[in-house]
C-alpha positions as CSV (number, residue, x, y, z in Angstrom):
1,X,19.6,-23.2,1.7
2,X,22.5,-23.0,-1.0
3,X,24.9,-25.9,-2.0
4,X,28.5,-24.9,-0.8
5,X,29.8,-21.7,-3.4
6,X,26.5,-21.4,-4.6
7,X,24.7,-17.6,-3.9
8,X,21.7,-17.7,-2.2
9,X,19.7,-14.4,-2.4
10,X,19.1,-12.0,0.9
11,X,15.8,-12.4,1.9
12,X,13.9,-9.0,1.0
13,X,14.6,-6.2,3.6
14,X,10.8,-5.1,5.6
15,X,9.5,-8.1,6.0
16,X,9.3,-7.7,9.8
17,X,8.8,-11.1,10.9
18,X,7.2,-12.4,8.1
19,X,7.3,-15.8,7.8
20,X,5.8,-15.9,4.0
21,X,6.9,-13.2,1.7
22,X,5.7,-12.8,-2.0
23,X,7.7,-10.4,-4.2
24,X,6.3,-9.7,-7.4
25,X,4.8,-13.1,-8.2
26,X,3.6,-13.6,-11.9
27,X,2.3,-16.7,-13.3
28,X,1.2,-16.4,-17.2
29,X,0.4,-19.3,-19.2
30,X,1.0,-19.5,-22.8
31,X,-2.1,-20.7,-24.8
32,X,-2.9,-21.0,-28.8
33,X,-4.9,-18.0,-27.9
34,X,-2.3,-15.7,-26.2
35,X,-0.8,-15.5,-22.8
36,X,-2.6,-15.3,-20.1
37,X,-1.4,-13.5,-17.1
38,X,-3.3,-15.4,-14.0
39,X,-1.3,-13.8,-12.0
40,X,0.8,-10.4,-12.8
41,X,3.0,-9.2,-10.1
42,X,1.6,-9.6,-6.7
43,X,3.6,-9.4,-2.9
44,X,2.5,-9.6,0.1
45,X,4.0,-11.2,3.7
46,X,2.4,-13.3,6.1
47,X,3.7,-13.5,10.1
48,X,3.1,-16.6,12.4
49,X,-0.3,-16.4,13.8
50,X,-1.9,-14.0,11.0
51,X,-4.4,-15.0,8.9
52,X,-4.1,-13.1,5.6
53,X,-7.4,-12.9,3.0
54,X,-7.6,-13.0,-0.2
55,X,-10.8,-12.2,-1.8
56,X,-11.9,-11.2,-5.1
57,X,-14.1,-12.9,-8.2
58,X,-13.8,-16.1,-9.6
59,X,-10.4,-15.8,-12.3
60,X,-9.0,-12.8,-10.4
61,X,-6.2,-14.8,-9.6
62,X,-6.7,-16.5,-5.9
63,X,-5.9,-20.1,-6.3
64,X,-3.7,-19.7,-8.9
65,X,-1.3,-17.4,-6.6
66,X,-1.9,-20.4,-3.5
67,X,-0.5,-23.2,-5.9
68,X,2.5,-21.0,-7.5
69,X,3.4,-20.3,-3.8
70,X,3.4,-24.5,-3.2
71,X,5.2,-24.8,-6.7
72,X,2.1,-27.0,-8.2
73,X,2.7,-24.7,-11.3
74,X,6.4,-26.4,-12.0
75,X,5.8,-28.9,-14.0
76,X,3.0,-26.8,-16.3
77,X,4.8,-26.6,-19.5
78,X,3.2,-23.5,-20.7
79,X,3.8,-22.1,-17.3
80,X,6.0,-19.0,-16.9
81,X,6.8,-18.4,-13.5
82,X,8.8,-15.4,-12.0
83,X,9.3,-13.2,-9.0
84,X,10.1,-14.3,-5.5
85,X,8.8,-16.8,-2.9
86,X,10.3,-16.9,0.3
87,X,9.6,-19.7,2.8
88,X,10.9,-18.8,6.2
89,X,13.5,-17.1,4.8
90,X,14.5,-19.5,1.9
91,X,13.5,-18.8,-2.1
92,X,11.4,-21.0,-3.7
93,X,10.7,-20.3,-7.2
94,X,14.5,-20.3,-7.7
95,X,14.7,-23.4,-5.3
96,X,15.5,-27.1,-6.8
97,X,11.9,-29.2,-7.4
98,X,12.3,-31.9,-4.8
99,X,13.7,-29.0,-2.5
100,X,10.3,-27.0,-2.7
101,X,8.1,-30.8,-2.5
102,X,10.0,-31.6,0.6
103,X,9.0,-28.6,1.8
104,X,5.5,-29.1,0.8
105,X,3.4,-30.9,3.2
106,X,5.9,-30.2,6.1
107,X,6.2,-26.5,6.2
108,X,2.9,-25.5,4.2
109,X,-0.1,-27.5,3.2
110,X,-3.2,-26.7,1.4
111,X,-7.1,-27.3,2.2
112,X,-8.1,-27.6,-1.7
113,X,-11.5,-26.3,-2.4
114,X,-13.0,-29.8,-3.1
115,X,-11.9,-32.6,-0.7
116,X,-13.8,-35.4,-3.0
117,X,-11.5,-35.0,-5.8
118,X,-8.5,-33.4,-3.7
119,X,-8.6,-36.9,-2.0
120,X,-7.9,-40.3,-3.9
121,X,-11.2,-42.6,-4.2
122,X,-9.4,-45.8,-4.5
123,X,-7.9,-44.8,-0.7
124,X,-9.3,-44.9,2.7
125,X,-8.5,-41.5,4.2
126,X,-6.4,-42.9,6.6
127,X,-4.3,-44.2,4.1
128,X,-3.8,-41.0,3.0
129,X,-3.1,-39.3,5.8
130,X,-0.5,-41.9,6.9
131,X,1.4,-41.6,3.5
132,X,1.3,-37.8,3.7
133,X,2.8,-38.6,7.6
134,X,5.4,-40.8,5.5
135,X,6.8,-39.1,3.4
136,X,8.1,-36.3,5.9
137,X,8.3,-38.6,8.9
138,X,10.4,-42.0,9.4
139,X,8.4,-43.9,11.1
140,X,6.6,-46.9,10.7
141,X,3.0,-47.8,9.4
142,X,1.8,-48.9,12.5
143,X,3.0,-45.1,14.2
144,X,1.1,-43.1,11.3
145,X,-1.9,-44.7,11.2
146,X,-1.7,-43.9,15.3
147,X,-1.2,-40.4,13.9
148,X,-3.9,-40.4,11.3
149,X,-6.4,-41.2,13.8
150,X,-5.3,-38.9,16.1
151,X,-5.3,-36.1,13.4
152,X,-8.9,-37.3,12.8
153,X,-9.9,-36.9,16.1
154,X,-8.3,-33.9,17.1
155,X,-10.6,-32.0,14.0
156,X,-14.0,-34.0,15.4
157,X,-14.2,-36.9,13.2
158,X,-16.8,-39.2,15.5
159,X,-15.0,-42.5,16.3
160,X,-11.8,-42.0,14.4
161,X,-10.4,-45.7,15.4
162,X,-13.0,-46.6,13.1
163,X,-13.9,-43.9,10.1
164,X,-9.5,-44.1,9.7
165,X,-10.5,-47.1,7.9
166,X,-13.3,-45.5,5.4
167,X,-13.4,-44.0,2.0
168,X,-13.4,-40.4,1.0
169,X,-17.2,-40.8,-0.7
170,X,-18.1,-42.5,3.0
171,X,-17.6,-39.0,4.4
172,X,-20.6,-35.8,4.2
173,X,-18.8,-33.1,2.8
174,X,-18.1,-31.6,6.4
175,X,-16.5,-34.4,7.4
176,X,-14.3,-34.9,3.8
177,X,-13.4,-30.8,4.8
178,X,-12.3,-32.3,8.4
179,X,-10.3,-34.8,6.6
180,X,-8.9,-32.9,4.5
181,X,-7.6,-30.4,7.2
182,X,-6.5,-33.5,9.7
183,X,-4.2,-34.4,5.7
184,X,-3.1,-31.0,6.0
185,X,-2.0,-30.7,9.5
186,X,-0.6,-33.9,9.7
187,X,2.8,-32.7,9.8
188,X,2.6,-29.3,11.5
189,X,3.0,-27.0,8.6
190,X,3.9,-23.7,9.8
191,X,1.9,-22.5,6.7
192,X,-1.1,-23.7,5.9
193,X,-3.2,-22.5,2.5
194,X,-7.2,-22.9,3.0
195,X,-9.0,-22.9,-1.0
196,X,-12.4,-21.7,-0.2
197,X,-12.9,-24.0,2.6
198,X,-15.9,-23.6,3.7
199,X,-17.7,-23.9,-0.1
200,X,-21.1,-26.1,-0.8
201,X,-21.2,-26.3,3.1
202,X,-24.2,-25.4,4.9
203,X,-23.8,-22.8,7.3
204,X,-23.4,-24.8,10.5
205,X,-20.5,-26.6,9.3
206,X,-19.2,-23.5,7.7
207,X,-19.3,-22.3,11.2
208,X,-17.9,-25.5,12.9
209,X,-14.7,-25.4,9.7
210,X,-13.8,-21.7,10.4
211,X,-13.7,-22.8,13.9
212,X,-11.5,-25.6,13.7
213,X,-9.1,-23.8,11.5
214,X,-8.6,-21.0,13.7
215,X,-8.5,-23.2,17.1
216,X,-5.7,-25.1,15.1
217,X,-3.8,-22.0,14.3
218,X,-3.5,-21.4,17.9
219,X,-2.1,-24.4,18.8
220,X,0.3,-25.1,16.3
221,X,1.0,-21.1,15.4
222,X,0.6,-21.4,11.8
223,X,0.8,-18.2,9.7
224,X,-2.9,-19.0,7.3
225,X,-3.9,-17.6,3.9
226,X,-7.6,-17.8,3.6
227,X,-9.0,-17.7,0.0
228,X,-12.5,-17.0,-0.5
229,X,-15.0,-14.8,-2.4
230,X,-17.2,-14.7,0.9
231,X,-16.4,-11.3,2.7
232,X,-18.4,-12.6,5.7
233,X,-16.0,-15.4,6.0
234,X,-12.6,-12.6,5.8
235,X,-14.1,-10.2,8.4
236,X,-15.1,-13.6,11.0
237,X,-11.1,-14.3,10.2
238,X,-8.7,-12.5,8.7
239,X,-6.0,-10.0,10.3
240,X,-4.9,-8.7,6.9
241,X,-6.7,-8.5,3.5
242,X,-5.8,-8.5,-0.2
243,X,-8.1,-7.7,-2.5
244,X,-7.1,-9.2,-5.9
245,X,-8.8,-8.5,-9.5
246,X,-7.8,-9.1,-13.0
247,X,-4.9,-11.1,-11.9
248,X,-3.7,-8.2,-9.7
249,X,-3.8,-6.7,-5.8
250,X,-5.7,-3.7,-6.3
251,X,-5.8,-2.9,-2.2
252,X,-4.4,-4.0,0.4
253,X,-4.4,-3.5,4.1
254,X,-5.9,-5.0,7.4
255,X,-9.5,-6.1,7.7
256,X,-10.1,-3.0,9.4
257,X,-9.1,-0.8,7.3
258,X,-10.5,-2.7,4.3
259,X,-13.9,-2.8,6.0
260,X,-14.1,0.5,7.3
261,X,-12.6,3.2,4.6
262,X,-11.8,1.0,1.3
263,X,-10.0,3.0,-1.1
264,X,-10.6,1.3,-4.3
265,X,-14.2,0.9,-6.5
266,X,-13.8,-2.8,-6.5
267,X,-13.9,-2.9,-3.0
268,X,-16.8,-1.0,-2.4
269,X,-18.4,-3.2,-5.0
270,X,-17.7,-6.2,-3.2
271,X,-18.7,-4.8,0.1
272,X,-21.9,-3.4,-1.8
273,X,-23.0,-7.0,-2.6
274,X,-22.4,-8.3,0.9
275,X,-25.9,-9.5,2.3
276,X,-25.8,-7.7,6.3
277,X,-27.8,-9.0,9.0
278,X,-27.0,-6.5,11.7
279,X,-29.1,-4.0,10.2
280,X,-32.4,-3.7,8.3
281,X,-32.4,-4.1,4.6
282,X,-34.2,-1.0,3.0
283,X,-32.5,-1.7,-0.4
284,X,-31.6,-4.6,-2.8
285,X,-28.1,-5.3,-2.6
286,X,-25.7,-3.6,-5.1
287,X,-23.7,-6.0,-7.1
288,X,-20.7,-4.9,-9.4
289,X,-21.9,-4.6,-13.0
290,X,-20.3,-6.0,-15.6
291,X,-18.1,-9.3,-16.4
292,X,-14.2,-10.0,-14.5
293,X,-11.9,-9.2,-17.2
294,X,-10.2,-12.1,-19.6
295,X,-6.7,-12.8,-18.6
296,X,-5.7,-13.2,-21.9
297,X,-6.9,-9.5,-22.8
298,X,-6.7,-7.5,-20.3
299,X,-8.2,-3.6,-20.5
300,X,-5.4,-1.2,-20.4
301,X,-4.9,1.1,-18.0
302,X,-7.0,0.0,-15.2
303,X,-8.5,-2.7,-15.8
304,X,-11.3,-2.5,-13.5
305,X,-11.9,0.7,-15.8
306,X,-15.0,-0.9,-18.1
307,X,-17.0,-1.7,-14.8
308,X,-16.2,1.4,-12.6
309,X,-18.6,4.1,-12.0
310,X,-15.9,6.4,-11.6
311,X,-13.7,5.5,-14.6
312,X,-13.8,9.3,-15.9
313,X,-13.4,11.3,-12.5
314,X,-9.4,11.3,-13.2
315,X,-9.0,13.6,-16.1
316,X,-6.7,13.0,-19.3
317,X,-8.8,9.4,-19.9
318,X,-5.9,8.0,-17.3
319,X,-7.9,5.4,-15.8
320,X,-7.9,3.8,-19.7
321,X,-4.6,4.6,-20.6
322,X,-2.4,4.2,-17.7
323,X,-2.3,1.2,-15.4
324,X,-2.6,2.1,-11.6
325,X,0.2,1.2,-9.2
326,X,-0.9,0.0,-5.6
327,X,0.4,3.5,-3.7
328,X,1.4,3.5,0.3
329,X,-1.4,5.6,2.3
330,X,0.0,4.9,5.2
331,X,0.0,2.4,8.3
332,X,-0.1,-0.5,5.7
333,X,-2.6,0.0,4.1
334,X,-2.3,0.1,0.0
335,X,-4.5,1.4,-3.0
336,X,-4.1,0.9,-7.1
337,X,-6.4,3.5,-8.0
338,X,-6.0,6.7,-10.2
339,X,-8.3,8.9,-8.1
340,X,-7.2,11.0,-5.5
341,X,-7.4,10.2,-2.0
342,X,-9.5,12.8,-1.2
343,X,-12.0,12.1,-4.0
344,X,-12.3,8.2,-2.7
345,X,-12.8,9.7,0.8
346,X,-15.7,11.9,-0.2
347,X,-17.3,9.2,-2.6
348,X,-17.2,6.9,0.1
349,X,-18.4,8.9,2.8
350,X,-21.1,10.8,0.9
351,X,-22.4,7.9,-1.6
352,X,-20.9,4.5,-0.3
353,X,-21.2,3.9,2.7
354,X,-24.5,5.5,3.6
355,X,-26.0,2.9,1.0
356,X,-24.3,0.1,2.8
């Protein structure tokens, strides 16, 4: 939404519906050590009702991408911030600073990994949640607070008349995680951002989270980007999937297609190291060898390259000189890898997937 004279930038053409787009995000940050590129040119959209998930290793890039999309990387001075962000069809990394936090909280939210320090000690939680009512909404104390405890009782909080009134430490850790989502859905984002959600939760409440979340979606049709290094999580939830490594989307596509011919090494490595329960386990599981890259040095060419098995199928020493670009294969579904796709399609089928 331009002043008047000012030029606002079309909104990218083949978005189809997409309520979140991401154009060629990149976030680096400059340290005495070098720059380091958390992010390095990512894009993908998000419709109303999808859940999109982004998986990969710790320092591939996940959360950093989730808080450049909410503009919590601003104010970083050593931040450098580029590409395009656009919000129901306005641009946000170009957007003014109290343009992009009046949008935050009323059209997208966040579910931060860790609700104990995501949420302020010195606060009840209902405190909280009627200040983030507040600041969006015109009303008075006495309305919010009747909001905060219905947002508490609507994700299962027991008695929320009364637990309104207690303190973020007073809450188990599924109930902080309920909290924390009644906080996020306070206003009826139409995007809402879930960190690792279900983390340092035992599997019940994992459960009871993933449930929650997507009965919410339904009801207030939120478009939802689920971060997580848990595959089991992804293929319970997601529509689409984006696989992220080094700072980078190395494949992307729907969980499908992901799950059922991957087209990149990193994927099967993930998949590898996935524990199954629909099937006997005749072998250990298969974890991806090696360390995640540094961000500040980065291998060239691809820089999965010093972990993959593969690394000298493509001839000419490619895969260490020249860096992959994700390619279309076709129905949406993208690869960043310098082998063939009929060599991926026979590695898969013949080695892969038989092991899996």
């Amino acid at each position: 939404m331009g002043a008047p004279g000012e030029v606002v930038p079309a909104q990218p053409s083949g978005t189809d519906g997409a309520f979140l787009s991401v154009r060629d995000l990149r976030i680096h940050f400059k340290t005495d050590d070098g720059v380091v590129k958390s992010v390095d040119g990512v894009s993908f959209d998000v419709k109303p009702r999808e859940t999109l998930g982004v998986v990969g290793e710790s320092g591939s890039g996940k959360s950093v991408t989730s808080l450049g999309i909410l503009g919590l990387h601003r104010t970083a001075p050593n931040a450098v911030i580029s590409g395009e962000v656009w919000l129901d069809g306005e641009e946000l990394i170009g957007a003014d600073a109290d343009r992009v936090r009046a949008l935050r909280g009323q059209k997208m939210a966040m579910i931060f990994q860790d609700p104990l320090s995501a949420m302020h000690p010195y606060f009840t939680v209902g405190a909280q949640i009627v200040e983030a009512y507040r600041v969006h909404n015109k009303v008075s104390k006495k309305v919010a607070r009747t909001r905060a405890v219905e947002m508490l009782d609507r994700v299962g909080i027991p008695e929320p008349g009364k637990r309104v009134d207690s303190y973020p430490h007073e809450f188990s850790g599924g109930m902080r995680q309920r909290a924390m989502i009644a906080m996020a859905l306070v206003n009826n984002p139409q995007l809402l951002i879930a960190d690792e959600p279900t983390t340092a939760l035992d599997v019940t409440v994992q459960a009871q989270i993933l449930d929650l979340i997507r009965d919410l979606q339904k009801e207030f049709g939120s478009a939802v980007i689920m971060i997580t290094h848990d595959l089991g999580v992804v293929a319970e939830m997601a529509d689409k999937l984006l696989v992220m490594y080094g700072g980078r989307c190395i494949e992307r596509g729907t969980a499908d297609q992901v799950f059922s011919t991957p087209q990149h090494p990193y994927t099967w490595g993930l998949l590898g190291s996935m524990p199954r329960i629909d099937r006997e386990a005749t072998e250990r599981l298969i974890p991806v060898k090696g360390q995640p890259p540094s961000l500040i040095n980065v291998p060239s060419g691809c820089a999965f390259n010093p972990r993959c098995p593969y690394a000298d199928v493509p001839k000419d020493n490619v895969t260490r000189t020249t860096r992959p670009e994700l390619v279309d294969l076709g129905a949406g579904h993208f690869s960043a890898c310098h082998m063939s796709r009929d060599e991926r399609s026979r590695i898969w089928t013949e080695e892969i997937a038989p092991k899996l």
